[in-house]
N, C-alpha and C positions, 0 to 999 in steps of 0.2 A: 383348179381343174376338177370337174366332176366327169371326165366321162369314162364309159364303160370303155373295160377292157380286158378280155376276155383268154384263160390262159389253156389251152388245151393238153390238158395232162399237167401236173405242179411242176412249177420250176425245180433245176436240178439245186438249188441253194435258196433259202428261204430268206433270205438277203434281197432279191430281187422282187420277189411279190411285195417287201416290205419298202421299198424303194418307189415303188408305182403307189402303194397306199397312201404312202406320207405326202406324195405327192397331191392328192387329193382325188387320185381316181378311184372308182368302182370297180375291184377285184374281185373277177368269179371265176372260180377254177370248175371245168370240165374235167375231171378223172376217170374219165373210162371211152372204148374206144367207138361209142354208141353217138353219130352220127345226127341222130335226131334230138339228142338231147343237147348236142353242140347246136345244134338249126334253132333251137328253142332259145338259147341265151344271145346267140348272133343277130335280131333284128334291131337292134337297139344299140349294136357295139362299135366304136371306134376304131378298134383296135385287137389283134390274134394274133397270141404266142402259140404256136405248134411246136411239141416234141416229137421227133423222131421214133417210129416208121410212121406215124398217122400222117394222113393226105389228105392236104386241101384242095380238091376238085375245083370244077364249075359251080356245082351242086350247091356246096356251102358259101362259095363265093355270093350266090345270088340270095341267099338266104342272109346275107349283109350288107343291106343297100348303104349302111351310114360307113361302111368301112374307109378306113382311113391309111391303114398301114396292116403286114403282114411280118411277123418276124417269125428266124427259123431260130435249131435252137442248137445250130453249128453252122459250119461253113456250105454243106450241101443244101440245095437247091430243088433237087431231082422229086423231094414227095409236094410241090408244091406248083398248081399249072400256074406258070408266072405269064404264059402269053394273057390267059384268062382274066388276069389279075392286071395287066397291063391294058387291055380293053377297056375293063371297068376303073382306070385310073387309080389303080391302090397299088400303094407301094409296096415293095419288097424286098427287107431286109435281112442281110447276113453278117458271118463273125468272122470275119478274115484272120489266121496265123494262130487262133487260141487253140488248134487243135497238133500243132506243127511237135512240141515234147512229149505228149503224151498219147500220141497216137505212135512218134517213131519207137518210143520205149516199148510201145505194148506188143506193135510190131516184131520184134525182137525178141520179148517175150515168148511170144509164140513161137517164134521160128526156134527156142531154146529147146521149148517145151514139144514142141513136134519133134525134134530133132533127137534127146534126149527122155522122149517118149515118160515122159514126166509125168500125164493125167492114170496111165495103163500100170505104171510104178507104184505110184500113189494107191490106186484099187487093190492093184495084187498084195503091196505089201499087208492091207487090212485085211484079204481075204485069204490069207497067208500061201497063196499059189506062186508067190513071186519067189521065190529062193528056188523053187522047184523048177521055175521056167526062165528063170534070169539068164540061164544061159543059153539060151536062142534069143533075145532080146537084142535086135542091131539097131543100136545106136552111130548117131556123128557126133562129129564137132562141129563148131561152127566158125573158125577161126581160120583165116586163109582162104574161106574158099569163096565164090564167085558167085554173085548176088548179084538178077537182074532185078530192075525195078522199074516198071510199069507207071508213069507219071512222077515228071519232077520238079512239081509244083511245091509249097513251104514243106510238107510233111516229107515227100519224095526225097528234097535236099537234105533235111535235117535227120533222115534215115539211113541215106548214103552216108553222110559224115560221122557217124558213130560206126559203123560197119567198118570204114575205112581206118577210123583213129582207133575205135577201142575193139577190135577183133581183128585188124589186117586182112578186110576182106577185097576183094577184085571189085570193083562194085561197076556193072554195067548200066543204061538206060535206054530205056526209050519212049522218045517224048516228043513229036515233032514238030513243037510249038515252043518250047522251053528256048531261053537265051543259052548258047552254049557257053556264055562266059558264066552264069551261076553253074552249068554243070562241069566249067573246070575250077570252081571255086568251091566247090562241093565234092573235089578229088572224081569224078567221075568219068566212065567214059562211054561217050554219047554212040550210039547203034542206031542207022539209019532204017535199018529192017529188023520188026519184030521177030519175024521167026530165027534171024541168023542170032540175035542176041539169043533166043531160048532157048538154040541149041548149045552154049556157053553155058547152062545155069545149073547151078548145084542145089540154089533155091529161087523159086520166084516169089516177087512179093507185087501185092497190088496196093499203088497211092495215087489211083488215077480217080479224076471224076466221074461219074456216071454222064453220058452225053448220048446220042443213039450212036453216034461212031463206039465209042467203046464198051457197049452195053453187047454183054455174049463177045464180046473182044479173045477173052480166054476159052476156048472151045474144045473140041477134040481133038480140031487138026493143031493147033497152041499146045495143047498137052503133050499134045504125040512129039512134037518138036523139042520137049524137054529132054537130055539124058535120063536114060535109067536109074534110077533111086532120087529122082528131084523131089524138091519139099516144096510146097504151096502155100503162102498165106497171104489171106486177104481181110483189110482191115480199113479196106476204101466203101465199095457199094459192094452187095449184094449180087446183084445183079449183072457183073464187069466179068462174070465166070459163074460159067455152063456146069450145074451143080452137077447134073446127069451124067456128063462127061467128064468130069472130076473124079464122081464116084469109079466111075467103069474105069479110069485111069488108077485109082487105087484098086481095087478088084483086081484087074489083070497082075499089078503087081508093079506097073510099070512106074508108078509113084510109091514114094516110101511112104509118104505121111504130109499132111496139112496143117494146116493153121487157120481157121477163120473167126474170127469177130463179127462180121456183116455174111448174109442170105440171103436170096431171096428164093421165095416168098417168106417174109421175117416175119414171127418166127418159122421153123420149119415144121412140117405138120406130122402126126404123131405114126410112125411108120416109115419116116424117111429112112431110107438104106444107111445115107450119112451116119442119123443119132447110134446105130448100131454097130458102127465100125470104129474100134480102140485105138486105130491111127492116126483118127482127125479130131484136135485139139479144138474147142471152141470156146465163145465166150459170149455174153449178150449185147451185143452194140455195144460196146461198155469202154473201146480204146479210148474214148475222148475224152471219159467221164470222170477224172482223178476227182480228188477236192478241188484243186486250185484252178484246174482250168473250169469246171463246174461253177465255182465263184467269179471267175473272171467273165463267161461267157452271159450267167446269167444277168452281172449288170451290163453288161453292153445292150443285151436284149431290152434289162427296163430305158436305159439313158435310150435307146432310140428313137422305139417307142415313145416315149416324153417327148424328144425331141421331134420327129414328126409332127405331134399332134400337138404343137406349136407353131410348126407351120415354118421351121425353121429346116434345113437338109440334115440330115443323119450321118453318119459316116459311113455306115457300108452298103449304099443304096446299091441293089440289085438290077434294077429297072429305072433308071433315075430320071431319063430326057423322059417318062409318059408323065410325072409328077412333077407339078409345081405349088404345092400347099393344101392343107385339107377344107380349106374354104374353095376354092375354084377347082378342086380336081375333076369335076363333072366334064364329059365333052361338054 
């Protein structure tokens, strides 16, 4: 195999570029998030790995007539126009379940660390203002108490089931698409109406997909629904909660404290109200990225990759009935 195939932004494990190489193809890495220098390497390319947040448009699409396959570089879908990609007969592939341990631990993570005001502890203690203020410092716990959860998809489940087994927590959802037999196999108990579940919640946590139904899903009038002192984290999309109303729900008071891993606009721009406020725990896209799922995701991306551009089906085709091989995919 000699063809080009084109990585945008370097793989999270250098395993995987080295997997495409051996193979025989043409590895060129785009490292930056400059658009026209990706349009420069893409007329000639077979094949686009994209990492998260960067977005394959129309734009770049057409800027790679030989394209063959698209891979993402997790389970989400949302930075990538698949109907566009689905026109022009290219494929698009995802990573089903490799995000499901290390998105629910990170998840939890934060709801520890918001809750236990962990990152504000941490500052003060260096800045040595924290013995002096420690005691106005309200913290919880997070054991026993009542956890909805916003999509109970692999992550959703495998998030609930740690809450349940290793904290004894209530753990609610809602999901209204979800088999209710994984969510009583997942100790959980399924809520037909979001708001009645968020009047229940001690903390919310988001592991739903970004779709236009759930995109601003968490709003003001979703916040306001919450009890008083609820915790927030979200570690799904960016976008699935109204940062604006988020904010002003921490302002008033009526939220204790956050948790987010995902933004939008990712990242957040310099002045946001958020970076300035000691209650909202953050981190960089960064839930899915361990070592081990980072190695696991990045060969799935190369074998696909390969595997498409053999002409053979993939495993986790996206878009599958507009493909049938990258000799005939042309209408």
């Amino acid at each position: 195999m000699s063809d080009k195939i084109v990585l945008w932004r370097a793989m999270y494990d250098p395993a995987g570029h080295d997997l495409l190489a051996d193979a025989g193809a043409n590895v060129v890495v785009v490292d930056s998030a400059d658009t026209q220098a990706l349009a420069a390497e893409l007329g000639d390319a077979k094949a686009l790995w994209v990492r998260t947040p960067e977005r394959v448009t129309e734009d770049i699409l057409d800027a790679a007539p030989d394209l063959v396959v698209v891979s993402t570089s997790g389970f989400g879908t949302d930075n990538i126009a698949i109907d566009a990609a689905t026109a022009r007969g290219i494929l698009v592939v995802n990573h089903l379940g490799f995000g499901r341990t290390p998105v629910a631990e990170h998840t939890i993570a934060l709801m520890l660390a918001a809750a236990k005001q962990l990152v504000w502890s941490d500052r003060a203690y260096r800045d040595g203002s924290a013995w002096s203020e420690r005691s106005g410092l309200q913290v919880t716990e997070l054991a026993g108490k009542t956890v909805g959860i916003v999509g109970l998809g692999y992550i959703g489940a495998e998030l609930a089931r740690k809450l349940a087994l290793g904290f004894d927590c209530r753990v609610l959802a809602y999901d209204p698409y979800v088999d209710p037999r994984l969510a009583f196999a997942a100790r959980v108990e399924q809520v037909a109406d979001l708001h009645t579940m968020l009047g229940r919640c001690d903390f919310l946590c988001v592991a739903a997909e970004l779709t236009d139904e759930t995109r601003k899903m968490i709003d003001a009038t979703a916040l306001a629904a919450l009890p008083q002192g609820a915790i927030v984290v979200n570690a799904a999309r960016g976008d699935i909660v109204d940062l604006d109303a988020l904010d002003a729900a921490l302002e008033s008071g009526h939220l204790r404290a956050a948790g987010l891993d995902v933004v939008f606009p990712e990242p957040l721009p310099d002045g946001h109200p958020l970076l300035a406020n000691p209650r909202v725990t953050f981190s960089p896209h960064t839930a899915g990225v361990t070592t081990e799922a980072a190695s696991a995701l990045t060969r799935s991306a190369a074998e696909q990759i390969l595997t498409a551009l053999e002409g053979r089906a993939p495993r986790y085709p996206v878009n599958p009935a507009t493909w049938d091989g990258p000799l005939s995919r042309r209408p």
